[in-house]
Steps between C-alpha positions, in 0.01 A plus 500: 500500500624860426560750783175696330289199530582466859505861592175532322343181734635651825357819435151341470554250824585844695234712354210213544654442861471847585168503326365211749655687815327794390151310509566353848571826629196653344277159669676487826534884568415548874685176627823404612666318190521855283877564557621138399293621140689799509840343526402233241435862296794612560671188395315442169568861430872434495469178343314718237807737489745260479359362195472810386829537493614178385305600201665800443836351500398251235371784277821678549755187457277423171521829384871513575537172297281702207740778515822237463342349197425808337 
């Protein structure tokens, strides 16, 4: 698998994790559990990011590759 493939999967583990957090805040607001949904926020968040990123890199080292061809 390339590095976009996988970057491209992580991004949508972290942003449908984030999105399920985000629904068992909204259900369990008032009770006691709310800050463990906020850290597993937090956490998909950078697990977003970090794909992100990885992403990035991959576009750049391609485009770098482009650039050596040319």
């Amino acid at each position: 698998m390339s590095a976009f493939n996988i970057a491209a999967a992580g991004a949508l583990n972290a942003s449908q994790a984030f999105a399920s957090s985000a629904g068992r805040i909204a259900a369990n607001a008032g009770k006691n559990d709310v800050l463990s949904d906020f850290v597993d926020q937090i956490e998909a968040r950078h697990a977003f990011e970090a794909n992100v990123q990885v992403l990035k890199s991959a576009d750049d080292m391609v485009g770098q590759l482009l650039n050596i061809k040319a």
